[in-house]
C-alpha positions in Angstrom: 0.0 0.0 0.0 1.6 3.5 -1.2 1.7 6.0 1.6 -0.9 8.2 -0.2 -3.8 5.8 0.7 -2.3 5.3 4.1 -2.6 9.1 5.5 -5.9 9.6 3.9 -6.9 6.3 5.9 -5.2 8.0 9.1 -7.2 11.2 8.5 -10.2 9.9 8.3 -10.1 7.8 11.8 -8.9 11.0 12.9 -12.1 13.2 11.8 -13.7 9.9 12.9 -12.8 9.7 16.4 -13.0 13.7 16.9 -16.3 13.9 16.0 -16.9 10.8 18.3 -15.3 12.8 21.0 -17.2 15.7 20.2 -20.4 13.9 20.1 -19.8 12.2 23.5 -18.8 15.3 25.5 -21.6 17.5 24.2 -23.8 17.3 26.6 -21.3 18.1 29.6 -20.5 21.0 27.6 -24.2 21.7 27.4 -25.2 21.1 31.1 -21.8 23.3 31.9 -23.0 26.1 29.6 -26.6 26.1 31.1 -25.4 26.4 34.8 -23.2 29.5 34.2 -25.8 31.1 32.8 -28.4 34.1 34.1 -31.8 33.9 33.3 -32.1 36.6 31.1 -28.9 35.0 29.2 -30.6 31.6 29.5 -34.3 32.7 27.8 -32.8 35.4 25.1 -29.0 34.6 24.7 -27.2 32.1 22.4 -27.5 28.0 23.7 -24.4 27.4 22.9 -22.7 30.5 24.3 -21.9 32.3 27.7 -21.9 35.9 26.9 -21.9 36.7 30.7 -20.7 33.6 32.8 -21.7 33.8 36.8 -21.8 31.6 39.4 -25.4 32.4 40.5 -26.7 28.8 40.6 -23.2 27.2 42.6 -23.7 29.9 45.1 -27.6 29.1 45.4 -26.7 24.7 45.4 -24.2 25.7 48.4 -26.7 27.3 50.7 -28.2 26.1 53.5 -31.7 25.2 53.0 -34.6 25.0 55.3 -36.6 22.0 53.5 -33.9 19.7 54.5 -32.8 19.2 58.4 -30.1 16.9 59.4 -30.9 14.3 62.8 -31.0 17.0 65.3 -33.3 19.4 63.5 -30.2 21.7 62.0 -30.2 23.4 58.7 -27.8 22.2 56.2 -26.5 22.1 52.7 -28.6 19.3 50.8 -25.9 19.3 48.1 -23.0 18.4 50.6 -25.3 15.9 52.5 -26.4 14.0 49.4 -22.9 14.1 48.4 -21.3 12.8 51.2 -24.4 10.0 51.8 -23.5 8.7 47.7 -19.8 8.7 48.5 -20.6 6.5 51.9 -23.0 3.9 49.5 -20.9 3.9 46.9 -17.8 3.4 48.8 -19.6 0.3 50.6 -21.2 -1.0 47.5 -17.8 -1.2 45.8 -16.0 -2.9 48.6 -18.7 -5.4 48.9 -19.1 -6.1 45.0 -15.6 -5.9 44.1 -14.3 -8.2 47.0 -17.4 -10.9 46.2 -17.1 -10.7 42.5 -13.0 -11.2 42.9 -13.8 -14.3 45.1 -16.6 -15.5 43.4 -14.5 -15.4 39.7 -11.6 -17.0 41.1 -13.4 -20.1 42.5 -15.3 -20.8 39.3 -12.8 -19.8 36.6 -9.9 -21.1 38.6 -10.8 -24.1 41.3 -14.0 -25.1 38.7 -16.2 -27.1 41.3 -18.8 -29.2 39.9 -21.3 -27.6 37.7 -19.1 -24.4 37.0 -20.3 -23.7 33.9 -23.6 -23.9 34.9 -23.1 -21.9 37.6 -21.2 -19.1 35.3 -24.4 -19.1 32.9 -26.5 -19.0 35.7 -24.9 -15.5 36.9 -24.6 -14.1 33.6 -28.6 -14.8 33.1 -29.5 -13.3 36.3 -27.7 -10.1 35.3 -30.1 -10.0 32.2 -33.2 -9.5 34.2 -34.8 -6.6 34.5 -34.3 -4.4 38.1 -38.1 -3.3 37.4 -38.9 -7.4 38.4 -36.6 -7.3 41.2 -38.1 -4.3 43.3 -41.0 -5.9 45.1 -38.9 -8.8 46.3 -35.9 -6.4 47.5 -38.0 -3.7 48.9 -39.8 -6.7 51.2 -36.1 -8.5 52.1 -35.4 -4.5 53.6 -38.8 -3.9 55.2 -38.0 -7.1 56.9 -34.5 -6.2 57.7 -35.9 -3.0 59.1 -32.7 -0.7 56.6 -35.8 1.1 54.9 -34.8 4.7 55.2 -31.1 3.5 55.8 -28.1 3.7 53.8 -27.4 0.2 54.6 -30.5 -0.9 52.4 -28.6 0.2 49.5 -25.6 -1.2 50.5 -27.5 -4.5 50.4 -29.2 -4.1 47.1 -26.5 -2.1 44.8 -24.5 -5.3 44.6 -26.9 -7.6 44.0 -27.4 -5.8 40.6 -23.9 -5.3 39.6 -22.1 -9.2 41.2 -23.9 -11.4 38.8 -21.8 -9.6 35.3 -18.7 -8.4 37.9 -17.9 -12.6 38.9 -18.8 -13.5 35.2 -16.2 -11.1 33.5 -13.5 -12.2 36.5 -13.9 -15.4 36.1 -14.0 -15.4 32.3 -10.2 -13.5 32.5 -8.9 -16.6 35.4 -10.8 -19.5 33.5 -7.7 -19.4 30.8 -4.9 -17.7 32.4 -1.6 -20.0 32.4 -1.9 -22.2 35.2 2.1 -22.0 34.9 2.0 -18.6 37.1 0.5 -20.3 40.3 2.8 -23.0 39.9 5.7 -21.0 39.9 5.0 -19.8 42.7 4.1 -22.8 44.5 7.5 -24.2 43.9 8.9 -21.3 45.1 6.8 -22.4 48.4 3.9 -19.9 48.4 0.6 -21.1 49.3 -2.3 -20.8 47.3 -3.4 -17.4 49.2 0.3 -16.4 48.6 -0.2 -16.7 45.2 -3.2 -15.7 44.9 -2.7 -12.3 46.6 0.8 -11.6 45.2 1.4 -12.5 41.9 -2.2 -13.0 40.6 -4.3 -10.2 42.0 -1.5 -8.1 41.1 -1.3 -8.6 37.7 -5.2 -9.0 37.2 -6.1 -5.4 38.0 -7.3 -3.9 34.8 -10.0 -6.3 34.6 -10.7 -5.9 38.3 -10.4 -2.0 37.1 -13.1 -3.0 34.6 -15.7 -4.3 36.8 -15.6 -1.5 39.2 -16.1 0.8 36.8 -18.8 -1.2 35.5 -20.0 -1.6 39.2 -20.0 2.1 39.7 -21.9 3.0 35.8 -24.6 0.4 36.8 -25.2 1.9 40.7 -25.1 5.0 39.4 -27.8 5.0 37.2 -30.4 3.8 40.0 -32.9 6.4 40.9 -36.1 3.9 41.6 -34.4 1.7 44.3 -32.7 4.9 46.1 -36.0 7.0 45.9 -38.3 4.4 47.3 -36.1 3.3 49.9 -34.9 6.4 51.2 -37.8 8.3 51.2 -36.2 11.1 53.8 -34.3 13.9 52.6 -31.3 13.7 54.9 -30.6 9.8 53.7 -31.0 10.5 50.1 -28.2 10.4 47.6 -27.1 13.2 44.7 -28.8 11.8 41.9 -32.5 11.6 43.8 -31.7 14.2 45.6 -31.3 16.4 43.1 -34.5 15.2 41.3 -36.5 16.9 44.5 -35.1 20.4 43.7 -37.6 22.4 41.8 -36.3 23.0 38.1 -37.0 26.0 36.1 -36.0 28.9 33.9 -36.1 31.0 37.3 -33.8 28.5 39.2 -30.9 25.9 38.0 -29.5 25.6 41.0 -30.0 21.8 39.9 -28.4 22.3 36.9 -25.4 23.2 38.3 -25.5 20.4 40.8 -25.5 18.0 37.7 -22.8 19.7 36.3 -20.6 19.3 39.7 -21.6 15.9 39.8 -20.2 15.0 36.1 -17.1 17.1 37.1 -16.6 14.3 39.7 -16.8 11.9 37.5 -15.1 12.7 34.5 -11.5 12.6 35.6 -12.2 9.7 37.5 -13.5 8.0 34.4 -11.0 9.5 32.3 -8.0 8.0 34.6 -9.5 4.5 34.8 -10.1 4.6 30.9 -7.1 3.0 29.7 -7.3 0.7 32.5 -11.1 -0.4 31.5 -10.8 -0.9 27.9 -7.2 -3.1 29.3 -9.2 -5.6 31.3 -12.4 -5.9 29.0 -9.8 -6.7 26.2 -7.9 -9.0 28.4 -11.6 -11.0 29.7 -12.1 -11.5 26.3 -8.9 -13.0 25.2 -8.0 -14.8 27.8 -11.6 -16.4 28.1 -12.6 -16.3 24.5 
């Protein structure tokens, strides 16, 4: 192939992926747009343009407000409380899944007791079922736990909904790693935790990269488990939260909430990318 036909390849995958990137990081840019606007800017000005930025709505979002009261009856700021009630469930959540899923993967792709494969199938199918056929069942396991209204109820759901996928992909990725690694080590006189926890946890952790991040895209996207089980204000988390605020052209306080909440995400997205895309590849091959 002459080189001619080679950079006109290269330029188009370059238009290609910049107008993918464009496309994907348009509505942040919208959302980011809208919150720094005024109202008269918002209703008469350009959508696409801040002709007079401010930080009208931030300022509003960080106020105490009255409609929401912490335990003792004390104002606070609903935007900090929701924020730090989603970091405590999420935090949990991702312990809980990641450590299950890690343990779960390695028994069946690695130890393979009886019935493995049916076992693996049996996850992967129960991560296909809809969460809307799930809720009755879950919301009467915590009204008999007595965690309704408690952070701990979604600490108990959240993984339920993101294990079954999490243990399929790990154990896809140890089903056809070289057994040669383990025993390596084992004549080196490591146990099998030794081994385990050294050489092959180590070396495993884009794909255990991949699941959290999958872990944390499929918890954060709930909105009718956290709003029915934590129907106080205090206990909520930022994305129902902020779906109580009033929305208008008069107010986007909640506008700008969204957009602080993407701004969290983003670079932590953006760090774990190369990571993700690592241990996807790497379950696929390794299991294929």
């Amino acid at each position: 192939m002459s080189a001619e036909p080679r950079r006109s390849g290269r330029l188009v995958h370059a238009v290609l992926l910049v107008l993918l990137a464009a496309y994907s990081l348009f509505p942040i840019y919208m959302v980011a747009v809208e919150s720094l606007k005024s109202v008269d800017e918002d209703v008469h000005g350009n959508p696409l343009i801040i002709a007079h930025p401010q930080l009208r709505w931030y300022e509003d979002l960080l106020e105490e407000a009255d409609w929401v009261r912490g335990p003792d009856g004390y104002t606070v700021i609903p935007f900090l409380v929701w924020l730090r009630n989603t970091a405590i469930v999420f935090g949990a959540s991702l312990a809980v899944i990641l450590a299950t899923s890690i343990a779960g993967g390695y028994a069946l792709g690695r130890l393979r007791p009886p019935g493995w494969r049916i076992w693996r199938r049996a996850l992967f199918a129960c991560y296909l079922v809809p969460q809307t056929l799930l809720f009755l069942p879950l919301y009467a396991l915590v009204f008999r736990l007595h965690l309704d209204d408690h952070l701990a109820a979604l600490v108990l759901v959240y993984p339920m909904l993101a294990i079954p996928f999490c243990a399929w992909l790990i154990s896809v990725y140890f089903q056809r790693l070289s057994k040669d690694i383990e025993e390596s080590a084992y004549i080196e006189g490591a146990t099998r935790l030794g081994a385990f926890v050294r050489i092959l946890l180590p070396m495993s952790w884009p794909v255990v990269a991949a699941a959290g991040i999958f872990a944390l895209g499929a918890i954060s996207s709930d909105f009718m488990f956290a709003s029915v089980l934590l129907p106080n204000q205090a206990h909520q988390t930022l994305a129902v939260g902020l779906g109580t605020m009033d929305v208008g052209l008069e107010d986007l306080s909640v506008v700008a909430g969204v957009n602080l909440a993407a701004l969290m995400v983003v670079p932590f997205a953006a760090a774990f990318a190369g990571a993700y895309v690592r241990g996807l590849t790497a379950a696929m091959v390794e299991g294929a």
